[in-house]
C-alpha positions in Angstrom: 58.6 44.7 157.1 59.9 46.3 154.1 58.6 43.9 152.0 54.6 44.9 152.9 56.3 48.5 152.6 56.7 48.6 149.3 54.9 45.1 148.4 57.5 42.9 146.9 60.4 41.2 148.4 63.0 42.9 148.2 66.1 40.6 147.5 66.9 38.4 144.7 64.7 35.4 143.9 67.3 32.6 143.6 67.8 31.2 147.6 71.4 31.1 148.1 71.8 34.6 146.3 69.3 35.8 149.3 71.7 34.1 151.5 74.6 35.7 150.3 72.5 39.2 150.2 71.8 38.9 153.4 75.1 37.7 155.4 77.0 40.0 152.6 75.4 42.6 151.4 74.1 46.2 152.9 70.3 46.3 154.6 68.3 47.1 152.6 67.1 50.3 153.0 63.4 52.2 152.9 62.0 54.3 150.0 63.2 58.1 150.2 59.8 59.0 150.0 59.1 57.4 153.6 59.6 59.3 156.8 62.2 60.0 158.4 61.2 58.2 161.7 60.5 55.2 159.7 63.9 54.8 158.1 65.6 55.2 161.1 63.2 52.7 162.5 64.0 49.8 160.1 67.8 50.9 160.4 67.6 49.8 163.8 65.3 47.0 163.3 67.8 45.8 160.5 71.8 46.4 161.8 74.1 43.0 160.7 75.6 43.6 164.0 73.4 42.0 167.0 75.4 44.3 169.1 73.8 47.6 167.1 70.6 46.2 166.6 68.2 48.1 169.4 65.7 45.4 171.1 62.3 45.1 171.1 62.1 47.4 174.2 64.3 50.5 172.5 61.9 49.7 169.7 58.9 50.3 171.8 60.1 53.4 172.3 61.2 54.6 168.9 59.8 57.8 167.7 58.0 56.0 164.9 56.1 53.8 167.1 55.8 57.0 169.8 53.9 59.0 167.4 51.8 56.9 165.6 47.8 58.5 166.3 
């Protein structure tokens, strides 16, 4: 998702650095200049832990998706 977002990928190129990235590093995280809503929708979308991750249901239901025209 963030990658059509801001139309690259956003990790490193080299496949075990992505790897390590993603099992090690931080989300990443969207562009200041998008909404509110929106970050906090990929924040859920993108938590390490599966625990903290909301499912596709709470997602449903997110305000981003809520109040979309």
């Amino acid at each position: 998702m963030l990658e059509i977002l801001v139309g690259y990928y956003p990790m490193l190129p080299d496949q075990a650095a992505i790897v390590c990235a993603v099992c090690f590093g931080e989300p990443p995280k969207a562009p200041e200049e998008c909404s509110d809503d929106l970050k906090s929708f990929m924040d859920c979308c993108l938590r390490k832990k599966a625990s903290e991750r909301w499912t596709a249901s709470q997602l449903l239901n997110h305000p981003f998706l809520l109040h979309q025209d």
